[in-house]
mmCIF file of the C-alpha atoms, coordinates in Angstrom:
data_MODEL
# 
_entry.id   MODEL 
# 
loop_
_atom_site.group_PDB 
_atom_site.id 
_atom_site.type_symbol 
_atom_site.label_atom_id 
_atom_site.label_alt_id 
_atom_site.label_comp_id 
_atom_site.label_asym_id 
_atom_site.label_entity_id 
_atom_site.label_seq_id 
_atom_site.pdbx_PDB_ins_code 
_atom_site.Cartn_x 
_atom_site.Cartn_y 
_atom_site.Cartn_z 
_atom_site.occupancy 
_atom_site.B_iso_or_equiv 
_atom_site.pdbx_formal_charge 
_atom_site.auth_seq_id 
_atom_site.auth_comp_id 
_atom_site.auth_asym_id 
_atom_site.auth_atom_id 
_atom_site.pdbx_PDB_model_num 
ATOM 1   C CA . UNK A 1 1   ? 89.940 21.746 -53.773 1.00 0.00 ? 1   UNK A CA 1 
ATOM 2   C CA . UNK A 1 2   ? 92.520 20.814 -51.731 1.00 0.00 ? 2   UNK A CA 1 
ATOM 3   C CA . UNK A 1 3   ? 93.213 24.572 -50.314 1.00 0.00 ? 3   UNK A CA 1 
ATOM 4   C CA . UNK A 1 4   ? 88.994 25.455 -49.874 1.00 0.00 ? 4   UNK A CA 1 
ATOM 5   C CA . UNK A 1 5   ? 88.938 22.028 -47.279 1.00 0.00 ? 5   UNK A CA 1 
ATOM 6   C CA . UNK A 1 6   ? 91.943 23.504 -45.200 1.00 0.00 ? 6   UNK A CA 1 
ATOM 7   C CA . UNK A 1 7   ? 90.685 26.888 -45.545 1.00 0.00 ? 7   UNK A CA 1 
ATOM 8   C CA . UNK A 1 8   ? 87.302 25.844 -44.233 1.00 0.00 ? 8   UNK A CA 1 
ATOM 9   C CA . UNK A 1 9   ? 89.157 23.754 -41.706 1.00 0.00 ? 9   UNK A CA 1 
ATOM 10  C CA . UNK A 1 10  ? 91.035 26.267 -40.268 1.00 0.00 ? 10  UNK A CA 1 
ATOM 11  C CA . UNK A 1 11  ? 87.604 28.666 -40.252 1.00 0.00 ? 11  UNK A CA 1 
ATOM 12  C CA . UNK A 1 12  ? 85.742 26.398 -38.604 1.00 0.00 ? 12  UNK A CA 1 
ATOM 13  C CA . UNK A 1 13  ? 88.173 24.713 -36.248 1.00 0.00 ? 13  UNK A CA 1 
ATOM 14  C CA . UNK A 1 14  ? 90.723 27.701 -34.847 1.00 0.00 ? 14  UNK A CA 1 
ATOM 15  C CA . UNK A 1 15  ? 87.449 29.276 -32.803 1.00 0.00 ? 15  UNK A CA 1 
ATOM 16  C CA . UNK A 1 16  ? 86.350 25.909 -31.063 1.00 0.00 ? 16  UNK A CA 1 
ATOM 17  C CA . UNK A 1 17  ? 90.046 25.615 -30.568 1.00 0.00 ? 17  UNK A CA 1 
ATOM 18  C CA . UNK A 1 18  ? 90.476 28.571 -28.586 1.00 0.00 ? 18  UNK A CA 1 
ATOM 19  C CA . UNK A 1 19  ? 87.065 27.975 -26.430 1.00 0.00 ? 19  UNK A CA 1 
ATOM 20  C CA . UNK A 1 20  ? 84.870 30.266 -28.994 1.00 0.00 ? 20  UNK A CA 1 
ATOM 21  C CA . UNK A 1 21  ? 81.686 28.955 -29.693 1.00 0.00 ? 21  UNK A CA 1 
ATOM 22  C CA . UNK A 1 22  ? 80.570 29.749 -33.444 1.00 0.00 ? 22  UNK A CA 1 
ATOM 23  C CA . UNK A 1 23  ? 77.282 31.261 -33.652 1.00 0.00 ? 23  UNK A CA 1 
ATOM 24  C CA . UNK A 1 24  ? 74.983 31.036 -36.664 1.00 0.00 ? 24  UNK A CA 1 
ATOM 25  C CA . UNK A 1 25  ? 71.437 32.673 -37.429 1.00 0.00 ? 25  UNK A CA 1 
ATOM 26  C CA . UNK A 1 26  ? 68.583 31.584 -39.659 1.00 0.00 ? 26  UNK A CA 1 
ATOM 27  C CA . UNK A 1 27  ? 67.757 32.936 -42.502 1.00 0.00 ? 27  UNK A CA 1 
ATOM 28  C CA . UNK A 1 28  ? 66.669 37.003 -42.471 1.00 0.00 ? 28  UNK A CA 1 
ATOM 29  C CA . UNK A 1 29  ? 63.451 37.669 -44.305 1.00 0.00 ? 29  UNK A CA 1 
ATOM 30  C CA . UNK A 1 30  ? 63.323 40.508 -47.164 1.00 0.00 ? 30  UNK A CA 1 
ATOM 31  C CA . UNK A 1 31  ? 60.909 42.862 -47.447 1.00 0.00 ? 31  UNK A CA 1 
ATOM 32  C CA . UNK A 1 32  ? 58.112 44.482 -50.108 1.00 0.00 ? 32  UNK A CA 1 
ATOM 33  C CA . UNK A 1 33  ? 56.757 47.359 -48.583 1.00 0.00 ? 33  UNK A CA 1 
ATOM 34  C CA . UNK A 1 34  ? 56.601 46.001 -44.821 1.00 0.00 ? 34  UNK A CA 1 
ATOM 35  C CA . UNK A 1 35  ? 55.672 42.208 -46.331 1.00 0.00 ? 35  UNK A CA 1 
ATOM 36  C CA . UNK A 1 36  ? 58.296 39.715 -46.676 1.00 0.00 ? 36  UNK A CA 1 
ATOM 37  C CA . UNK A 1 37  ? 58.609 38.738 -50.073 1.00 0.00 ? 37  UNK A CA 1 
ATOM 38  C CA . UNK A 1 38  ? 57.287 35.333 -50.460 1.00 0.00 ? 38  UNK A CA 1 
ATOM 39  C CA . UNK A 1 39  ? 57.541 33.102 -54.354 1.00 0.00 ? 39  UNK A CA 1 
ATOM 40  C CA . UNK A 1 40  ? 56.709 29.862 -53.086 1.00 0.00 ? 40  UNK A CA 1 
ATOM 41  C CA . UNK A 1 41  ? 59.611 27.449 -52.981 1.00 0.00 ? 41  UNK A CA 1 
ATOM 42  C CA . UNK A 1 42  ? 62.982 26.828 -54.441 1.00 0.00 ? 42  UNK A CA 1 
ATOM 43  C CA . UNK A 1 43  ? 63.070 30.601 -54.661 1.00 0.00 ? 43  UNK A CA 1 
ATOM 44  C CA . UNK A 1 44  ? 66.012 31.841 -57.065 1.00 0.00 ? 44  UNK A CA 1 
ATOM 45  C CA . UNK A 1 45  ? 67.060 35.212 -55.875 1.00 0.00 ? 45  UNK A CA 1 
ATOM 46  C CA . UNK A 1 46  ? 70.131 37.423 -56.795 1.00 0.00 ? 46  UNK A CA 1 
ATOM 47  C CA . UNK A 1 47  ? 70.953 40.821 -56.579 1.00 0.00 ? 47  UNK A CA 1 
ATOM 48  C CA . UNK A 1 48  ? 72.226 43.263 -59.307 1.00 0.00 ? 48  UNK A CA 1 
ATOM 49  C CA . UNK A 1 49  ? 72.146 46.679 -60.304 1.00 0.00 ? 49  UNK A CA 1 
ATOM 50  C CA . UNK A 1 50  ? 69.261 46.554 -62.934 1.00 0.00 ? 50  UNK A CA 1 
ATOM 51  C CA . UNK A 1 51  ? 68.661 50.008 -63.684 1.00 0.00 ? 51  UNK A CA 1 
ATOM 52  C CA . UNK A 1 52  ? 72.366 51.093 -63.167 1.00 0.00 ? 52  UNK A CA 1 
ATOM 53  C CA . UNK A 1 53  ? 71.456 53.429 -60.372 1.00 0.00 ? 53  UNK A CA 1 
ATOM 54  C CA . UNK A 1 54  ? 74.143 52.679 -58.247 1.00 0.00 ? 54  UNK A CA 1 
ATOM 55  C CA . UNK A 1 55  ? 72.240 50.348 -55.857 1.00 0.00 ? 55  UNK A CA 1 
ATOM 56  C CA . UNK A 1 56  ? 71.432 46.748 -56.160 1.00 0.00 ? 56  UNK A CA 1 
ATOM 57  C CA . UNK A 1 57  ? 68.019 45.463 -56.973 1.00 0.00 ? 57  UNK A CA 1 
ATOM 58  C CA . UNK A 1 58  ? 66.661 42.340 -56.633 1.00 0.00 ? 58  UNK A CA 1 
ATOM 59  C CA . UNK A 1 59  ? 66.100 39.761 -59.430 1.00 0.00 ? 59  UNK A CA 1 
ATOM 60  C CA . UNK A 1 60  ? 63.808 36.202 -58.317 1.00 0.00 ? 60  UNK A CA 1 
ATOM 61  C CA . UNK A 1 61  ? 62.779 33.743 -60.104 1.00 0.00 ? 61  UNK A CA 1 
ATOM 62  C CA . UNK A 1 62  ? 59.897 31.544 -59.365 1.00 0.00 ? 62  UNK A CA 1 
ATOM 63  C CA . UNK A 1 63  ? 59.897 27.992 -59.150 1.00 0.00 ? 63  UNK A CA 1 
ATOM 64  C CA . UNK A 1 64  ? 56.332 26.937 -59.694 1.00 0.00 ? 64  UNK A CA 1 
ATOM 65  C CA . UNK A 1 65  ? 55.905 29.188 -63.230 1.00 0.00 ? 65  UNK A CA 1 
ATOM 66  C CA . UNK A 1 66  ? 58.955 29.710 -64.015 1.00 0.00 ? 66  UNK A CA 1 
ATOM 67  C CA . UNK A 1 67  ? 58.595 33.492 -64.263 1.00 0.00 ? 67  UNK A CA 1 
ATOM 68  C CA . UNK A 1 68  ? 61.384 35.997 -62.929 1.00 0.00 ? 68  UNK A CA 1 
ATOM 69  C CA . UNK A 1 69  ? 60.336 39.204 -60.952 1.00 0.00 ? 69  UNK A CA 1 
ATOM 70  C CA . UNK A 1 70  ? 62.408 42.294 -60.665 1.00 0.00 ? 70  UNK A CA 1 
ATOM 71  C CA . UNK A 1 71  ? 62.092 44.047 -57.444 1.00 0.00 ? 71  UNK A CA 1 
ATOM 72  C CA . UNK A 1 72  ? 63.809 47.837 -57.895 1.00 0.00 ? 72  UNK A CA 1 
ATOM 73  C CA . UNK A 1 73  ? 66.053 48.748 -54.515 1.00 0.00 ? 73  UNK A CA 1 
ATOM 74  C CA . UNK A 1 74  ? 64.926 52.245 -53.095 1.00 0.00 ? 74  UNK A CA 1 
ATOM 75  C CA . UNK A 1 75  ? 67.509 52.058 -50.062 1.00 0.00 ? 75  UNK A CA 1 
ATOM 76  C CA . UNK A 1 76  ? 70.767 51.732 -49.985 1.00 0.00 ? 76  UNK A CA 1 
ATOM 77  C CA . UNK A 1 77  ? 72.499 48.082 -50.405 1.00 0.00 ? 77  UNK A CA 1 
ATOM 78  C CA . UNK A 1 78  ? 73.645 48.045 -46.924 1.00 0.00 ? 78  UNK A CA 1 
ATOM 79  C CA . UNK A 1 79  ? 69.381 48.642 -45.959 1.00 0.00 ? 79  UNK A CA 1 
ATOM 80  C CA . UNK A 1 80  ? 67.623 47.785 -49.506 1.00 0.00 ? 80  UNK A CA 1 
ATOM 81  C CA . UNK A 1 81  ? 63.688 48.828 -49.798 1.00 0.00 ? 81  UNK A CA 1 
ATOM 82  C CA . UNK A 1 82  ? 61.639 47.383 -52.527 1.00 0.00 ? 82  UNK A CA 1 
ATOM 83  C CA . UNK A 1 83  ? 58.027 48.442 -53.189 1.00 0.00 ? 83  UNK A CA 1 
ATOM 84  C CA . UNK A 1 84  ? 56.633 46.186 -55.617 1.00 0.00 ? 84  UNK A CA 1 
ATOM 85  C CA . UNK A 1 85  ? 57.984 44.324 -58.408 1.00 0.00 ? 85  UNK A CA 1 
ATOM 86  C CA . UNK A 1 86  ? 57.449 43.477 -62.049 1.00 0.00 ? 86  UNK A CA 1 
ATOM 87  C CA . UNK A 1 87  ? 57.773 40.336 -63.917 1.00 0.00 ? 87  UNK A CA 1 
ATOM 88  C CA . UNK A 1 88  ? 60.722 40.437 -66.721 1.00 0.00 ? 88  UNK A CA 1 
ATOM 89  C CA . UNK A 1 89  ? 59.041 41.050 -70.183 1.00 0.00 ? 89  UNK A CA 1 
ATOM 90  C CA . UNK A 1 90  ? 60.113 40.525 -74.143 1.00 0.00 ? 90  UNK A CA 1 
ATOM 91  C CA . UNK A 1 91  ? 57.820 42.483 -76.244 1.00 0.00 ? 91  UNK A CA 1 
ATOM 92  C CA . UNK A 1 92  ? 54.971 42.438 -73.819 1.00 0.00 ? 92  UNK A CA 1 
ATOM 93  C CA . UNK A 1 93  ? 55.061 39.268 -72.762 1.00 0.00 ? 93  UNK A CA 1 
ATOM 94  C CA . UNK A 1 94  ? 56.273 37.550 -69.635 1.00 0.00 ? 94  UNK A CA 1 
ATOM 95  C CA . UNK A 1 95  ? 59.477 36.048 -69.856 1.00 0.00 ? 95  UNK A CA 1 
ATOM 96  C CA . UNK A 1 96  ? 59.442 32.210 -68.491 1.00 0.00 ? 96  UNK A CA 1 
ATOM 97  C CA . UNK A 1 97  ? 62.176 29.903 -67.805 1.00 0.00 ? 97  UNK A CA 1 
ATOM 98  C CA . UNK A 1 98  ? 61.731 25.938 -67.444 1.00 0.00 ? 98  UNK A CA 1 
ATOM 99  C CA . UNK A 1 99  ? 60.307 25.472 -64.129 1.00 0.00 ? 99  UNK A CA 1 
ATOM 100 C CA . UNK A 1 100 ? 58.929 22.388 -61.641 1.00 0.00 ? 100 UNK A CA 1 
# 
């Protein structure tokens, strides 16, 4: 723990020490087919290689029913493209997680 807070220290410090001013941006929106993808709140999103194409799709689970969509990447990882999605299914039926 030790080692992460001088690590972070040093990251965050050296720059303003040698006059450069850290710059941050917001969040970047991700898109379905020109629309950014939108679940609500407390949106739980990772990315893994689902189909074992080589290129990492999206996985999201949604807070307010607890249901987990499963958005396929058409682009490359370093420019993903996702057209649709489907919700994660065991023998027909959505799966759900706890939720709320």
């Amino acid at each position: 723990m030790q080692k992460l807070f001088v690590l972070a220290a040093v990251v965050l410090f050296v720059p303003l020490a040698l006059g450069v001013t850290p710059r941050f941006t917001g969040p970047e929106l991700i898109n379905d087919n020109g629309t950014p993808i939108d679940v609500g709140y407390y949106g739980a999103p990772t990315m893994y290689d689902w189909n074992q194409d080589s290129t990492k799709d999206l996985i999201l689970g949604q807070y307010d029913s607890g249901k987990i969509r499963l958005y396929l990447n058409q682009g490359p990882d370093t420019a993903p493209a996702f057209n649709g999605y489907t919700f994660f299914q065991s023998g027909g039926v959505d799966v759900t997680l706890p939720y709320g």
